[in-house]
C-alpha positions as CSV (number, residue, x, y, z in Angstrom):
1,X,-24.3,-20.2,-19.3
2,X,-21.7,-22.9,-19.4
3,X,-17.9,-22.8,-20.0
4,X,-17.4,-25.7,-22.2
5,X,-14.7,-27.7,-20.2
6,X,-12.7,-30.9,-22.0
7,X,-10.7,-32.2,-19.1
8,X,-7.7,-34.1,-21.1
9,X,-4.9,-33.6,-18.2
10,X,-7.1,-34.7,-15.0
11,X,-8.1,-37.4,-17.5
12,X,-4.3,-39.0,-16.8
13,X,-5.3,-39.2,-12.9
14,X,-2.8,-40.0,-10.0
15,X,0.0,-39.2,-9.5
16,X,-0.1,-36.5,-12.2
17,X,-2.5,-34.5,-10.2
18,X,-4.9,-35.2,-7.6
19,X,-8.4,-34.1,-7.1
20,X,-8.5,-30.6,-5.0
21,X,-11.6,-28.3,-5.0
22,X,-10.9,-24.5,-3.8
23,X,-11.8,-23.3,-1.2
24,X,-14.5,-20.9,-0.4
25,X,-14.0,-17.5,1.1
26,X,-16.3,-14.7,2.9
27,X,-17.1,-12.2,0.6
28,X,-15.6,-12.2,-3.2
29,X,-15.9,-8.9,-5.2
30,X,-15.1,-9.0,-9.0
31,X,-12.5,-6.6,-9.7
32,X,-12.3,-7.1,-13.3
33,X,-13.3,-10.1,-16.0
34,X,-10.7,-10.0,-19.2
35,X,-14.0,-8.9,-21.8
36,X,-11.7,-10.2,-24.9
37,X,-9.9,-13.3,-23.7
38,X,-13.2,-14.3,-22.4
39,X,-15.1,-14.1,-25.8
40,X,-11.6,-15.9,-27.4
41,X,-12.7,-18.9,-25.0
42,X,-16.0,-19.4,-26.1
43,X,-17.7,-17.7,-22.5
44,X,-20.1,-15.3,-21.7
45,X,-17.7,-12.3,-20.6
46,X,-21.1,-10.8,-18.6
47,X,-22.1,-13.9,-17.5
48,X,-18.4,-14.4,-15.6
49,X,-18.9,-11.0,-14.4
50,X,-22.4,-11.8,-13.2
51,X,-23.1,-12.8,-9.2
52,X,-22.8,-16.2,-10.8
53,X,-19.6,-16.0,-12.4
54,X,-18.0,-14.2,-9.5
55,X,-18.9,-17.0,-7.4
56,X,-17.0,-19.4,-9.8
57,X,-14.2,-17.0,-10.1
58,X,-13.6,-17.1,-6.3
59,X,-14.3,-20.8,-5.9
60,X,-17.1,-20.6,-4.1
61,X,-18.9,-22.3,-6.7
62,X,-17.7,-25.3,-9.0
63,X,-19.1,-24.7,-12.9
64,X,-20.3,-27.4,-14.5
65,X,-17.7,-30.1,-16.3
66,X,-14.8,-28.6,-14.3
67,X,-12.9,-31.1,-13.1
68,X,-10.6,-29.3,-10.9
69,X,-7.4,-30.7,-9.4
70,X,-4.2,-29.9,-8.1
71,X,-0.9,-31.1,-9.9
72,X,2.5,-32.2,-9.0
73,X,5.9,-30.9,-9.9
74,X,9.3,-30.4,-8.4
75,X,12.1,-27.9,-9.4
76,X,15.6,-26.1,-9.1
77,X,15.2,-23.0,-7.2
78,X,17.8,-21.2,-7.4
79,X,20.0,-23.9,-8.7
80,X,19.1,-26.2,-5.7
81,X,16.8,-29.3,-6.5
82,X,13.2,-29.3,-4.2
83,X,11.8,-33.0,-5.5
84,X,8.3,-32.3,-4.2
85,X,6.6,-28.5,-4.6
86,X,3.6,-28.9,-6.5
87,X,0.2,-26.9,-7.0
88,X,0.6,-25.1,-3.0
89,X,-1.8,-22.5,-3.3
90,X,-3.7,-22.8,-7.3
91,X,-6.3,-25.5,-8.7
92,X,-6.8,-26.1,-12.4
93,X,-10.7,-26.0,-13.0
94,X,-10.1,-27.8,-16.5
95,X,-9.4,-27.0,-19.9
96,X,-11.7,-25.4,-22.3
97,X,-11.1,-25.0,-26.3
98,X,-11.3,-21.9,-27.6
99,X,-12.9,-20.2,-30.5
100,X,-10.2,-21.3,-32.6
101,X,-10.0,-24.4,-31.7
102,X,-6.7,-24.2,-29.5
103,X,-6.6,-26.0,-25.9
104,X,-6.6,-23.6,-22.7
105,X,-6.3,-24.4,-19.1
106,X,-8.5,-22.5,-16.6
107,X,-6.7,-22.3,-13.2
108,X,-7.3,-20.3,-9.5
109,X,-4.4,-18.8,-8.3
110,X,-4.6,-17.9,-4.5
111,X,-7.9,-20.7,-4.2
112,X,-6.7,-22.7,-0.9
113,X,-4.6,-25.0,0.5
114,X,-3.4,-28.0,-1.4
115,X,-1.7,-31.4,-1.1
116,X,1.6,-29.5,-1.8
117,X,1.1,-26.1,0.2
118,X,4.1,-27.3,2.5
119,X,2.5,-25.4,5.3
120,X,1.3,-22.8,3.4
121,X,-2.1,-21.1,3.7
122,X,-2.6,-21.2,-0.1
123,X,-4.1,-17.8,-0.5
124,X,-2.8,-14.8,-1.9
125,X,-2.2,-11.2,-1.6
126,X,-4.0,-8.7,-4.1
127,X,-0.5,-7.0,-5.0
128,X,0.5,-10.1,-6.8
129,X,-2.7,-10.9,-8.1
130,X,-2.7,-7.0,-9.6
131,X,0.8,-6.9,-10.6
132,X,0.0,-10.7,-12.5
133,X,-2.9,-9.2,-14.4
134,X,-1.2,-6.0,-15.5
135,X,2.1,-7.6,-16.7
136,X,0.6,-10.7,-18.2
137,X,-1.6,-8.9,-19.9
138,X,0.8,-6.3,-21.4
139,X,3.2,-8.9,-22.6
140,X,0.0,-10.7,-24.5
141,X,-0.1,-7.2,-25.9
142,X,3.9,-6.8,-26.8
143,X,3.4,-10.7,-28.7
144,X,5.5,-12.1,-26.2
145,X,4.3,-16.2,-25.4
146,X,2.6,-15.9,-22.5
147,X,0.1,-16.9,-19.8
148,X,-3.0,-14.9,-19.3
149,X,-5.3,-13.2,-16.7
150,X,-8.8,-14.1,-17.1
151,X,-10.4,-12.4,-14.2
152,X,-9.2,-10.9,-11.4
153,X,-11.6,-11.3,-7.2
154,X,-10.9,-9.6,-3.9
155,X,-11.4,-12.4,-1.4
156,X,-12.6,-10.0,1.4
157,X,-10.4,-12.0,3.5
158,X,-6.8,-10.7,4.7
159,X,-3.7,-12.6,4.2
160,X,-0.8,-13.0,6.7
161,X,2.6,-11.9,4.5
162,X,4.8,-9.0,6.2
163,X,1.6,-7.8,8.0
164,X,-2.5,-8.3,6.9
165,X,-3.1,-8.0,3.3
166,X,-6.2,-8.0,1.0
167,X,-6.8,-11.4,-0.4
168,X,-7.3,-12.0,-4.1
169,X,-7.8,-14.7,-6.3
170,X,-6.7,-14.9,-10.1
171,X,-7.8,-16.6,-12.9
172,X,-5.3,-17.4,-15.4
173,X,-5.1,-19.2,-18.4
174,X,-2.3,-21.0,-20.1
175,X,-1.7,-23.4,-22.9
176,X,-0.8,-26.1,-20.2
177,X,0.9,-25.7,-17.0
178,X,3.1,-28.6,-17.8
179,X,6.8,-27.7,-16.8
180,X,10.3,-28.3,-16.7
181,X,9.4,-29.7,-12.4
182,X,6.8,-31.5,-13.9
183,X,9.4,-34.2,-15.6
184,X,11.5,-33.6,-12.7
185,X,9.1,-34.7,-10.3
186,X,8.6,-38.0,-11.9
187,X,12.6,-38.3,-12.8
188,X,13.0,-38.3,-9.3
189,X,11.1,-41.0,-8.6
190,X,12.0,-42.9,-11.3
191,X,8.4,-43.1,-12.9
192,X,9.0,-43.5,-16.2
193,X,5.5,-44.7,-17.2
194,X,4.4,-40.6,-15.8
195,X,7.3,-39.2,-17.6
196,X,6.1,-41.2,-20.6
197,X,2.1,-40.0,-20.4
198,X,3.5,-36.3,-20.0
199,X,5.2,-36.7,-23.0
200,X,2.6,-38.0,-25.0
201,X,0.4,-35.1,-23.8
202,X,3.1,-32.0,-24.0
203,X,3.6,-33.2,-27.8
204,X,-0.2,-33.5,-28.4
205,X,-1.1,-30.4,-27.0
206,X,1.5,-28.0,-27.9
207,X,3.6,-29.6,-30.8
208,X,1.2,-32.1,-32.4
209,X,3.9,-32.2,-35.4
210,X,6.5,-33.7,-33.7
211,X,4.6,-36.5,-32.6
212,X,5.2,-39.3,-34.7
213,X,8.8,-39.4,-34.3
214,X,10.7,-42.6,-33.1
215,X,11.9,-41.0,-30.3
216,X,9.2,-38.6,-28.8
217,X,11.2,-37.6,-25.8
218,X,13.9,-36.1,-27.5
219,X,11.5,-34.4,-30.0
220,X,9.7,-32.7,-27.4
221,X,13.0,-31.5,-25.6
222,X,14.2,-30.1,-29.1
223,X,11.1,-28.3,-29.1
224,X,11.0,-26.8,-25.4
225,X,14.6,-25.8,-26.3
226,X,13.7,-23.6,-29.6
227,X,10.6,-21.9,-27.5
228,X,12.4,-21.3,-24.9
229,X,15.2,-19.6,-26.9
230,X,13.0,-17.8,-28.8
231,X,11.2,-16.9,-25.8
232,X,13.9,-15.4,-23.7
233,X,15.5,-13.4,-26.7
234,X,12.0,-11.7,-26.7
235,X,12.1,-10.7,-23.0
236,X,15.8,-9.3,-23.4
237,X,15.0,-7.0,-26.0
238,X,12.4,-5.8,-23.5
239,X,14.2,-5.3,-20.7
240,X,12.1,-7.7,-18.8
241,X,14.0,-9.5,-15.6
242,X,11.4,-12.3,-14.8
243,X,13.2,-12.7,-11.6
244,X,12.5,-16.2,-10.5
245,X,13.9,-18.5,-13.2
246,X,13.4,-21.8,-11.4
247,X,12.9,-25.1,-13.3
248,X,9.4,-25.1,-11.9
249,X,8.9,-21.3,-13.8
250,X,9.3,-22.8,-17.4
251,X,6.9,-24.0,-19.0
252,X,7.2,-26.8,-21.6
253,X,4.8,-24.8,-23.9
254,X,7.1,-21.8,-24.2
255,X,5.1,-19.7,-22.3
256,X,6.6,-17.0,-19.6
257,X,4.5,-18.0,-16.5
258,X,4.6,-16.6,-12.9
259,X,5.1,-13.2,-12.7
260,X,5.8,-12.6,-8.7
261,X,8.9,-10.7,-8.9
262,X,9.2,-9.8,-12.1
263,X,9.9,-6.0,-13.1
264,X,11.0,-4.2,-16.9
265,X,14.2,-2.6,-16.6
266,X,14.4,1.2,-17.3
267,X,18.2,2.5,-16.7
268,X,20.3,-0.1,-19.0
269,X,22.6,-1.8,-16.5
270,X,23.3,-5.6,-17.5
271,X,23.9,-6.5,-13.8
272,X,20.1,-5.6,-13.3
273,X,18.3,-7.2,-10.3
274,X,15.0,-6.8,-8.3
275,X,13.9,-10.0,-6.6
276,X,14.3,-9.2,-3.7
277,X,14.7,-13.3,-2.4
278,X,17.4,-13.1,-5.4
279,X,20.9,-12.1,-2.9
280,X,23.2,-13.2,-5.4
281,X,22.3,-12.0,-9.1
282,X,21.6,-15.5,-10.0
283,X,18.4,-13.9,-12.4
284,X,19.7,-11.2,-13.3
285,X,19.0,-9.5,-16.5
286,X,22.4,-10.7,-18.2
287,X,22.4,-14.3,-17.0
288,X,18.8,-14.8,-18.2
289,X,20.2,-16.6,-21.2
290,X,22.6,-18.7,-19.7
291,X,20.3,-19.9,-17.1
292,X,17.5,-21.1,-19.8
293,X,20.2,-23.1,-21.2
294,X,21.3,-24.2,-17.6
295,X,17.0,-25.5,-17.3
296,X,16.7,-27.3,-20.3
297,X,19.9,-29.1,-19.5
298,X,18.0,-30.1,-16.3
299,X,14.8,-31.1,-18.9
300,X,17.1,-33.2,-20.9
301,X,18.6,-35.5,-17.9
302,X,15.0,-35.8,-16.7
303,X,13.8,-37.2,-20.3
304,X,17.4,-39.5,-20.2
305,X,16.1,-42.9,-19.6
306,X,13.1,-42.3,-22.4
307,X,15.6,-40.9,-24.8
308,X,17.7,-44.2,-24.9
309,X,18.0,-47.8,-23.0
310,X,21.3,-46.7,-23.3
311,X,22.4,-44.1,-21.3
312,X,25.8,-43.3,-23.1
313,X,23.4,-42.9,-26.5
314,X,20.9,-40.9,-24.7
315,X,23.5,-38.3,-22.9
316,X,25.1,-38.0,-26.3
317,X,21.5,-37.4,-28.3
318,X,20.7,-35.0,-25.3
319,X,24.0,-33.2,-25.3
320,X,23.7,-32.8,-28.9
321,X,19.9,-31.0,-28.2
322,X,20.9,-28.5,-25.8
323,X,23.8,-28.0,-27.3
324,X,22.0,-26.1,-30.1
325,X,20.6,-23.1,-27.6
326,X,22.9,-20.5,-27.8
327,X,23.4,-20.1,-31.2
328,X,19.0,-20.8,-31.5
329,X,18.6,-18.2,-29.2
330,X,21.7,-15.8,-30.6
331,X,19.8,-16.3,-33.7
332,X,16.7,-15.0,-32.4
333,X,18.0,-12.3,-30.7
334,X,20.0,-10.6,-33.7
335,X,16.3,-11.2,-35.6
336,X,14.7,-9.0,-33.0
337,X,17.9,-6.2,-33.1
338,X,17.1,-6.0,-36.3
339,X,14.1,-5.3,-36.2
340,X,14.5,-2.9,-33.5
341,X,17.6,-1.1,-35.5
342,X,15.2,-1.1,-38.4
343,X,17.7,-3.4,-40.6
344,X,16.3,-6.0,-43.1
345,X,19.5,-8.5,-42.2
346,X,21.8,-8.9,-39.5
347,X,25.7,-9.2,-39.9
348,X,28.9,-9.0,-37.8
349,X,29.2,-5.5,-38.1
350,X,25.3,-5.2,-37.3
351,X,26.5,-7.1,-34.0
352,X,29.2,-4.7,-33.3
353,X,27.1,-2.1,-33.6
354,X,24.5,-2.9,-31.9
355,X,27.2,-3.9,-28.9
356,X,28.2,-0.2,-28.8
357,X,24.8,0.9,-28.8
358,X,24.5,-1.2,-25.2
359,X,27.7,0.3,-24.1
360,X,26.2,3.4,-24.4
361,X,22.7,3.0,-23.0
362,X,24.5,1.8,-19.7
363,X,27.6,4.3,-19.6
364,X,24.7,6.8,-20.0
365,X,22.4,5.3,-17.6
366,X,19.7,5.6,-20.5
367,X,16.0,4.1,-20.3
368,X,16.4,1.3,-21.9
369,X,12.4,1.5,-23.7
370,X,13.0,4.6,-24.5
371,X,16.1,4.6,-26.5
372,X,14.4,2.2,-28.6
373,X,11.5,4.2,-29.3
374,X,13.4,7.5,-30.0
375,X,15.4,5.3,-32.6
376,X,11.9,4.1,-34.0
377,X,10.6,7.7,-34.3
378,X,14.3,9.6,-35.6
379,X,14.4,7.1,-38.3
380,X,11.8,9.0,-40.3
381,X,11.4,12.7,-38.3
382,X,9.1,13.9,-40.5
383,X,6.3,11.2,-39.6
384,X,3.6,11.7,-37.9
385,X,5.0,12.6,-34.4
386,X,4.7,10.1,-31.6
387,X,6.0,11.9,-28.9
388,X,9.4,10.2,-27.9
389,X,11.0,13.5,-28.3
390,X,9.6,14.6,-25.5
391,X,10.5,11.4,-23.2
392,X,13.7,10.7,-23.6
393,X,16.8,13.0,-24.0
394,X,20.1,11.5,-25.6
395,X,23.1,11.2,-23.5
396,X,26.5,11.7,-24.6
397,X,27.6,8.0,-25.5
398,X,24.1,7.5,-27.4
399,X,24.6,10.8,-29.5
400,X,28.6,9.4,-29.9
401,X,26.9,6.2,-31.5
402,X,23.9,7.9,-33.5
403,X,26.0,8.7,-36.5
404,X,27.0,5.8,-37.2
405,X,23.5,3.7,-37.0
406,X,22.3,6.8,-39.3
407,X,25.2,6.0,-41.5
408,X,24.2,1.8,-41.5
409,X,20.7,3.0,-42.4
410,X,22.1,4.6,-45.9
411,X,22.6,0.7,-47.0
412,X,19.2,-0.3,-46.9
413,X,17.0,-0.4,-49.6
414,X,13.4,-1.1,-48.1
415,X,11.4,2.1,-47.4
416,X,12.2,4.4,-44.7
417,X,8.2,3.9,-44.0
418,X,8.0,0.1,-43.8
419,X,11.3,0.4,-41.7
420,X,9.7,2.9,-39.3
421,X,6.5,0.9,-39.0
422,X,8.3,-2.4,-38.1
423,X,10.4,-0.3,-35.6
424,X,7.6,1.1,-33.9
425,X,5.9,-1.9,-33.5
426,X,8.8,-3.4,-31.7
427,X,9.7,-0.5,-29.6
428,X,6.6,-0.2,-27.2
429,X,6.3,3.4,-26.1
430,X,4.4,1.7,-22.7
431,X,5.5,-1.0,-20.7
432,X,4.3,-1.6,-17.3
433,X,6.7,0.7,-14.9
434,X,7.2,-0.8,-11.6
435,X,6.6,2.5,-10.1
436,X,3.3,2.7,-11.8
437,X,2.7,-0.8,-11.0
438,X,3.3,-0.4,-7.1
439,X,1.1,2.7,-7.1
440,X,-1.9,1.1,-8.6
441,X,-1.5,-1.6,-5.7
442,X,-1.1,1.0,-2.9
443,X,-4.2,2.5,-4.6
444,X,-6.3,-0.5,-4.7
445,X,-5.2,-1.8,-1.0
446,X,-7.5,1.6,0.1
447,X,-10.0,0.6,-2.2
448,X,-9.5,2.7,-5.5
449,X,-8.7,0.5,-8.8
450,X,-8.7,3.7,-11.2
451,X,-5.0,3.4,-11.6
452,X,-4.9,-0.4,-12.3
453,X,-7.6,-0.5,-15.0
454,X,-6.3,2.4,-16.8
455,X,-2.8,0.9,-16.5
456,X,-4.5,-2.6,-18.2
457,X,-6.4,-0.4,-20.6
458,X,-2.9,1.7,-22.2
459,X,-1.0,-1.6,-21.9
460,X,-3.3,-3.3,-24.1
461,X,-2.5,-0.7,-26.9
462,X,1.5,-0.4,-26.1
463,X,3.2,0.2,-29.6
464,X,0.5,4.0,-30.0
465,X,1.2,7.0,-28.2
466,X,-1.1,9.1,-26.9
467,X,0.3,12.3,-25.2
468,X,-2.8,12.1,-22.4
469,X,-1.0,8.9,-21.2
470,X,2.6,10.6,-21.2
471,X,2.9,10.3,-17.7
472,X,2.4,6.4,-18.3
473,X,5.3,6.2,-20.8
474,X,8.2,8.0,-18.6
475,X,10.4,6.3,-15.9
476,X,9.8,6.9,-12.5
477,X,11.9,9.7,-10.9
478,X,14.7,8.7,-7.9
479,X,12.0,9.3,-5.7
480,X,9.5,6.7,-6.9
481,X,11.4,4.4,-8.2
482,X,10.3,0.6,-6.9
483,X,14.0,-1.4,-6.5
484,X,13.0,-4.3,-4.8
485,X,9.9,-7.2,-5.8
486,X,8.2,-9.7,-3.7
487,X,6.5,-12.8,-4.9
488,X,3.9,-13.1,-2.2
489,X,4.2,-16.7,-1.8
């Protein structure tokens, strides 16, 4: 078997990337190979789970065409700029094209040390590698834009974090991991022949449209801008934090990508924060918004000297780009209330309302998921029963506020059906629960990966209920609940 690899980004050579094979470990043990994505990219999903593919999947073995390499980027973390991070512990085999044609990086995360592991041992632990798969996968599953989890290798090897862990190696897959870092990287150091390649490639690869435009730079920064507002309106209305914002975590593509500390919220509360390297709030669930605008304002003074000669003209044209996020993301975010109030359009009053329902949800400390779902399933009571009844029970505020959405809904003139359906598709009654989450780790530190396969078998179904999984829908009680996340770096 072969994986048919077509190796555009190692193509651009140095500095972009440099060449770095993984390295091997002891004793690699597949823990699970991603049947459908695999098909989708044209391989063999028993050959990758064969002795053969595991050896690949570990990188212990290269496959043949891969062309693997390590690539450069900088970033802001946590608002302060780091001009050299880089690939420090994950190798991109190549890119392969898919069944349908579409371009798909391979890449190891957790493979070895790189030219960028700044001291670090470039492995990683299997909680992150677990977590990655199970929430990657589940947001591929809710529609959200993201990367994916190919396969999934215990190492055999322990890594060093807060005491010895079980080593793991994923294999994910993205559109590109070109990022906001990457044109920082080169910003930095004034390299505007690199900035000018990445260009070139971002708009080839992910927004071929927009490439015969006078001014390709600020076409592709127009474009990251309207992904990444559409993008981020899709994680609020999910409750997901993704904890570690950084201009090195966004890709130019659109896609959400590293998923360390990330967690869903259950009890509403704006102020919402789990990282636990994230002291001051700065990702919390509220400022989400406000700090993808604060990125691509970092995107647009990197792409500044390719906008314009000029720099007055090009901080103008680029002021005039970002400016348009809030109301593109505002935009996309009253599409998706709708669609979770069950309303076919979206005015002030909507807004109001939909305000109050917020209010509530935190004054009652309601699961956020939940809420949604029970709306999605009183819409039309006399449907065929899902179950959220028995899940969630409405506070005081949210019972306050019920009359009145019940009272909106007597304006609409599409079908309580078609309503219902749309609402139940965007009102998951899974998501991955930290609690659940952590448990399947603890679990498959001793050895027993029951919990995590059945947790990446519901997930992949989230919108359908099925009261066997109930304990899978429910929030965790006081006891269980998981507060704090760790990105195992």
């Amino acid at each position: 078997m072969r994986i048919h690899f077509d190796n555009s980004y190692a193509h651009l050579g140095s500095p972009l990337s440099l060449p770095q094979r993984p390295d091997p470990v002891s004793s690699p043990e597949l823990i699970r190979v991603n049947e459908g994505l695999a098909e989708d990219l044209g391989i063999d999903s028993g050959w990758l789970a064969s002795e053969e593919g595991v050896q690949i999947l570990s990188g212990n073995a290269l496959p043949e065409g891969a062309e693997p390499v390590a690539t450069a980027y900088a970033g802001h973390q946590f608002g302060n700029f780091n001009p050299q991070l880089g690939d420090g512990r994950a190798v991109l085999l190549g890119e392969v094209l898919s069944t349908h044609d579409r371009r798909f990086d391979l890449q190891l995360k957790g493979s070895g040390r790189t030219p960028w592991s700044r001291g670090g041992d470039g492995r990683s632990p299997l909680g992150p590698v677990l977590r990655e798969y199970i929430v990657s996968e589940a947001m591929a599953a809710l529609g959200v834009p993201t990367t994916r989890a190919l396969a999934a290798v215990a190492t055999g090897e322990t890594v060093v974090r807060d005491g010895l862990e079980p080593g793991a190696i994923l294999t994910r897959v993205a559109s590109s991991h070109l990022r906001i870092g990457t044109l920082q990287y080169f910003a930095a150091r004034e390299d505007r022949d690199s900035m000018a390649r990445i260009v070139e490639h971002a708009l080839a690869r992910h927004y071929p449209d927009a490439q015969n435009t006078d001014l390709p730079a600020l076409a592709l920064l127009n474009r990251v801008i309207e992904a990444q507002a559409a993008l981020v309106a899709r994680w609020q209305m999910l409750g997901f934090i993704h904890g570690v914002m950084n201009t090195d975590n966004m890709l130019l593509s659109g896609e959400t990508v590293d998923y360390g500390p990330c967690a869903f919220m259950e009890q509403f509360n704006p102020d919402t924060v789990f990282s636990s390297i994230d002291t001051q709030g700065r990702y919390a669930y509220s400022n989400q918004p406000g700090i993808a605008h604060w990125n691509l304002a970092r995107l647009a003074e990197s792409l500044l000297p390719l906008i314009d000669d000029d720099t007055d003209q090009a901080v103008a044209q680029a002021t005039t780009a970002i400016q348009r996020f809030p109301e593109l993301f505002a935009e996309a975010h009253r599409a998706a209330l709708a669609e979770k109030l069950g309303l076919s359009d979206f005015n002030e009053q909507d807004q109001d309302l939909a305000n109050d329902l917020f209010s509530a949800l935190a004054e009652d400390k309601a699961d956020f998921t939940l809420a949604f779902r029970f709306l999605a399933e009183d819409i039309k009571p006399d449907s065929e029963g899902t179950g959220a009844d028995t899940l969630f029970s409405p506070g005081k505020h949210f019972l306050e506020w019920l009359p009145r959405w019940k009272q909106r809904q007597e304006r609409e003139d599409e079908a309580l059906v078609t309503r219902q359906a749309r609402m139940l598709r965007a009102s998951p009654a899974f998501i991955p629960r930290n609690h659940l989450i952590q448990r399947a780790i603890t679990d498959a530190e001793g050895g027993d990966y029951t919990l995590f396969h059945r947790l990446v078998d519901r997930l992949a179904n989230p919108s359908r209920f099925d009261l066997k999984d109930r304990e899978l829908a429910i929030p965790a009680e006081p006891q269980e609940r998981v507060l704090r996340t760790f990105c195992g770096t």
